[in-house]
C-alpha positions in Angstrom: 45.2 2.9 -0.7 41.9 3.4 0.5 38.7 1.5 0.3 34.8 3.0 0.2 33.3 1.4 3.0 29.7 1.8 2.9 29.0 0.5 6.2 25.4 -0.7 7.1 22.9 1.4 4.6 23.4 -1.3 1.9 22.0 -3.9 4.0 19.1 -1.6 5.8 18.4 -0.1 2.5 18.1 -4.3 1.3 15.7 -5.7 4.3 13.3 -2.3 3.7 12.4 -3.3 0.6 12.2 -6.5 1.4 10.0 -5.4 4.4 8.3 -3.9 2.2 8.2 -6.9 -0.7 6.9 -9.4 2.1 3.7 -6.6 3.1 3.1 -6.7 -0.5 3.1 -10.5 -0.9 1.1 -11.5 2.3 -1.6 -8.5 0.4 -1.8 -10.6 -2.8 -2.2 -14.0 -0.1 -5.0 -12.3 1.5 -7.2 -11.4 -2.2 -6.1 -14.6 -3.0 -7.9 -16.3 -0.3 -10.3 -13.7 0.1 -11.3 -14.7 -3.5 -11.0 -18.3 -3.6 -14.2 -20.4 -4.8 -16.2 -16.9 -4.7 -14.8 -14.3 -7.0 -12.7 -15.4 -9.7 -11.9 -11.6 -10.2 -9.9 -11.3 -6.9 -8.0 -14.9 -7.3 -7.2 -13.1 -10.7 -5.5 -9.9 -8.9 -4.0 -12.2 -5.9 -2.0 -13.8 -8.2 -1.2 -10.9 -10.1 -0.6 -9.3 -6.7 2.0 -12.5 -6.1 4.0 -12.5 -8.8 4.5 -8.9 -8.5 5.1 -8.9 -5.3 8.0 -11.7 -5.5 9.5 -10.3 -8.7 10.3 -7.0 -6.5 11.8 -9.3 -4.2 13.8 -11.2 -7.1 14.9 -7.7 -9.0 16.0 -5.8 -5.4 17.9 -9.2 -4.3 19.6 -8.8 -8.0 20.3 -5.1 -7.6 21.7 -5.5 -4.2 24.3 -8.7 -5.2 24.8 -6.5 -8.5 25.9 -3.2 -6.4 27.4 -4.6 -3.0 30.2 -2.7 -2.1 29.7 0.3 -4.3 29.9 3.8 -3.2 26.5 4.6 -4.6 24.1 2.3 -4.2 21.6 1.6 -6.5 18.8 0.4 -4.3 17.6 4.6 -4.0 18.1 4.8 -7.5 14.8 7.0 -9.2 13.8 4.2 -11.5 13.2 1.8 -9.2 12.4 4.2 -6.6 9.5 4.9 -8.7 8.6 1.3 -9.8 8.2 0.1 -6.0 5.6 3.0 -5.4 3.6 2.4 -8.7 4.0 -1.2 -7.6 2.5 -0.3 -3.6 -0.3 1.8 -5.4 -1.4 -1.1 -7.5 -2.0 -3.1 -4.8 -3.7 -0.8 -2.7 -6.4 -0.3 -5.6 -6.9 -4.1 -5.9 -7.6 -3.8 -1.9 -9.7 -1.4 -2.1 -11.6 -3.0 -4.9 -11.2 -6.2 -2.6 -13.2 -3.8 0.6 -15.8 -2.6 -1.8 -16.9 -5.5 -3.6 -16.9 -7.4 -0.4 
C-alpha cells in the first residue's frame, strides 16, 4: 500500500499566500492611517482593504486544513487563483487613488 506524499509544496504554496495576505493587510493599515481624521474616503477603503485582506487569509487557512494531504491541492485551483488577483488589483487601485488624492 502506498501513500501520496506531497512533500513540502502544500506548506510553500500556504505561507505564499499568506505572504501575500499579510502585504495586502499592512496596504489596508497604511490607507487606513493615511486617512484617519483627514479623508473619510480612504478610512472607508482601509477598512474595506482589511477585511478583505484577512478574509483571504481566513478562506486560504480553510482550503489548506480542508485539502492537507491531498494529491492535488487546491490552493492553485483557478477560482481562487483568480479571486487573489482580482483581490491584489483592488488594492492597488485604492493605492493609487490613495497617491493621487494625496
Amino acid at each position: 500500500m502506498t501513500q501520496n506524499d506531497p512533500g513540502l509544496q502544500p506548506e510553500r504554496t500556504l505561507l505564499a499566500w499568506r505572504r501575500t495576505a499579510l502585504g495586502l493587510i499592512a496596504n489596508g493599515i497604511l490607507l487606513l492611517a493615511s486617512g484617519h481624521g483627514t479623508s473619510d474616503v480612504r478610512t472607508g477603503l482601509g477598512i474595506v482593504v482589511l477585511v478583505l485582506s484577512l478574509a483571504c487569509w481566513a478562506a486560504v487557512s480553510a482550503v489548506y486544513r480542508r485539502t492537507k494531504g491531498a494529491p492535488i491541492h487546491a490552493l492553485g485551483h483557478e477560482r481562487v487563483l483568480r479571486a487573489a488577483a482580482g483581490l491584489v488589483l483592488v488594492v492597488g487601485l485604492f493605492d493609487l487613488y490613495a497617491v493621487i488624492t494625496r
